[in-house]
C-alpha positions in Angstrom: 1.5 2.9 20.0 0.5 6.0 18.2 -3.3 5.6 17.1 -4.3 5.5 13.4 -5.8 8.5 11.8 -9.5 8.4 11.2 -12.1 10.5 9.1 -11.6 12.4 6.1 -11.6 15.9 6.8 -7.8 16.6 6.2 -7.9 14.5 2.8 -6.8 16.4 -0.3 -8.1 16.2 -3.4 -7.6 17.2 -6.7 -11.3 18.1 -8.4 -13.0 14.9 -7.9 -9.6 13.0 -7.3 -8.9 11.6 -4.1 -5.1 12.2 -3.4 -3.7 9.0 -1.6 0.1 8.2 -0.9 1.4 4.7 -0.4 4.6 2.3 -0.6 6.6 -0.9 -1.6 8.0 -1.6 1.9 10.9 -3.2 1.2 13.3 -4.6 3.6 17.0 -4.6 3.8 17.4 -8.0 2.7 15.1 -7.4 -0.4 11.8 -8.6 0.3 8.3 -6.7 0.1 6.0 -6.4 3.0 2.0 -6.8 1.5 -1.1 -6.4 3.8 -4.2 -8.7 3.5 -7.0 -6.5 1.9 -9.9 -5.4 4.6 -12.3 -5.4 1.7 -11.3 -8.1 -0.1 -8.8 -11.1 -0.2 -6.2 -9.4 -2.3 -2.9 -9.1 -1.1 -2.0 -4.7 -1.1 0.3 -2.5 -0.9 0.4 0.1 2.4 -1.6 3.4 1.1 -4.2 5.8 2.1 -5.2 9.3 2.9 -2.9 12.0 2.1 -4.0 14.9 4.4 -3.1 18.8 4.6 -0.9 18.5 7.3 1.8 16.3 6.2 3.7 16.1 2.7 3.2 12.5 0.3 6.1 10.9 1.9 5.4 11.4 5.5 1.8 10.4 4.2 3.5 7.2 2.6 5.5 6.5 5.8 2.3 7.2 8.7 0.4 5.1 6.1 3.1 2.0 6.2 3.5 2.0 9.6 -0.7 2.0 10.3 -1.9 -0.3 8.0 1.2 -2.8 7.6 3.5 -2.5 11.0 7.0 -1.2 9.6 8.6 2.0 9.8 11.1 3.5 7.4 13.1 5.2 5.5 12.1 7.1 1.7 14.4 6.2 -0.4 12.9 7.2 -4.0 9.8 8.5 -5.5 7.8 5.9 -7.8 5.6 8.8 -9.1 1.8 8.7 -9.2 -0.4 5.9 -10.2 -3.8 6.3 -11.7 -6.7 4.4 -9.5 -10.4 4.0 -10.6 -12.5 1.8 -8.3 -15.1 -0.5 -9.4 -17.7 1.9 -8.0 -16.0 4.9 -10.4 -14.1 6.4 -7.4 -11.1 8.1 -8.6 -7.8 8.5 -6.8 -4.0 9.2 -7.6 -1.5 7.5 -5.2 1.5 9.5 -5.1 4.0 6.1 -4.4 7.4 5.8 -3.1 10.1 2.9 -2.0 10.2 2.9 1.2 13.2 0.7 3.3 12.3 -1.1 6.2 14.2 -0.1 9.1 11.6 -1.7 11.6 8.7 -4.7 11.7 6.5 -4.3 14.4 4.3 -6.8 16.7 2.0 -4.6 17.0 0.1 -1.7 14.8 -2.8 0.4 14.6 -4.6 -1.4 11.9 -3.2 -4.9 13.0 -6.8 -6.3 13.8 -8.5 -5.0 10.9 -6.3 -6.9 8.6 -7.4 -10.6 8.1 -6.3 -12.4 11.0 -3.3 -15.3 11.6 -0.7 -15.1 9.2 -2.6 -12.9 6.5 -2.3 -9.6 8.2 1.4 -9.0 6.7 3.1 -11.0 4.7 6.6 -11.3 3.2 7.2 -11.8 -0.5 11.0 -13.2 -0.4 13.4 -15.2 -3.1 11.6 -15.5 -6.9 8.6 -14.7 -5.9 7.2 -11.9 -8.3 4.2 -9.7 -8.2 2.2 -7.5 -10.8 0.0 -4.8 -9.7 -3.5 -4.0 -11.2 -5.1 -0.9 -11.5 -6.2 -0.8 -7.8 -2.6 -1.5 -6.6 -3.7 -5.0 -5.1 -1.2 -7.5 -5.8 -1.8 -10.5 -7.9 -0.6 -13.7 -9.3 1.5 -13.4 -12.1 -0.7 -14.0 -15.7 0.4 -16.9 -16.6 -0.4 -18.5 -13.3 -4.0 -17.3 -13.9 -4.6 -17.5 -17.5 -5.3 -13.5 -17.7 -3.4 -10.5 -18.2 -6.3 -8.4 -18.7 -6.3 -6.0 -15.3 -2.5 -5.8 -14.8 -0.7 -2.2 -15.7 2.3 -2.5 -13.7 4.9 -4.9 -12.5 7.1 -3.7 -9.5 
């Protein structure tokens, strides 16, 4: 197993942007492959650093197979989406589908994802998901009563 990347000395930016690259793993069958948050208990899609040595969508792929276990195929470019953190961090997250071709048992960033079945999970069927501005996937509004923080639904 090929190690996850650490530190951020390769990480492009743009001013004080943070440039970032990340996917919606999807797999053949048409489901979506989330992650359990390390920070919090959101559910998220794969995405991270995008570094000098490697375009968005190899960025987007080494970032799905580290953080969530599946490798893949690029498939189209969603374009960029806006992030602000809630400590004013700024980042753009240059996204793309990616197909599943393969679901690992075993990745870099397997054990720093909540443990049991919340370190990957499969959205399958009706399901739906809406992304808010840090691209952490919630419940649909009228399931919690607020629409106030969603800006996209995938």
């Amino acid at each position: 197993m090929e190690p996850a990347r650490q530190g951020r000395e390769k990480c492009r930016y743009d001013g004080d942007t943070r440039l970032v690259a990340g996917c919606l793993p999807v797999t053949p069958d048409g489901r979506l492959v989330l992650i359990g948050s390390v920070k919090h208990t959101d559910w998220i899609l794969p995405k991270g650093g995008w570094d000098t040595d490697e375009t968005a969508a190899e960025a987007a792929v080494r970032e799905a197979y580290e953080e969530a276990g599946v490798k893949g195929l690029v498939t189209a470019d969603l374009g960029p989406h806006e992030i602000v953190s809630s400590r004013g961090n700024k980042s753009r997250a240059a996204m793309f589908a990616l197909l599943v071709s393969d679901v690992l048992d075993e990745w870099p960033e397997k054990h720093r994802r909540r443990k049991v079945d919340r370190e990957r999970r499969v959205l399958a069927g009706p399901e739906r998901c809406r992304c808010n501005t840090s691209l952490s996937v919630s419940q649909p509004p009228e399931e919690r009563g607020d629409e106030s923080d969603l800006t996209r639904e995938w």
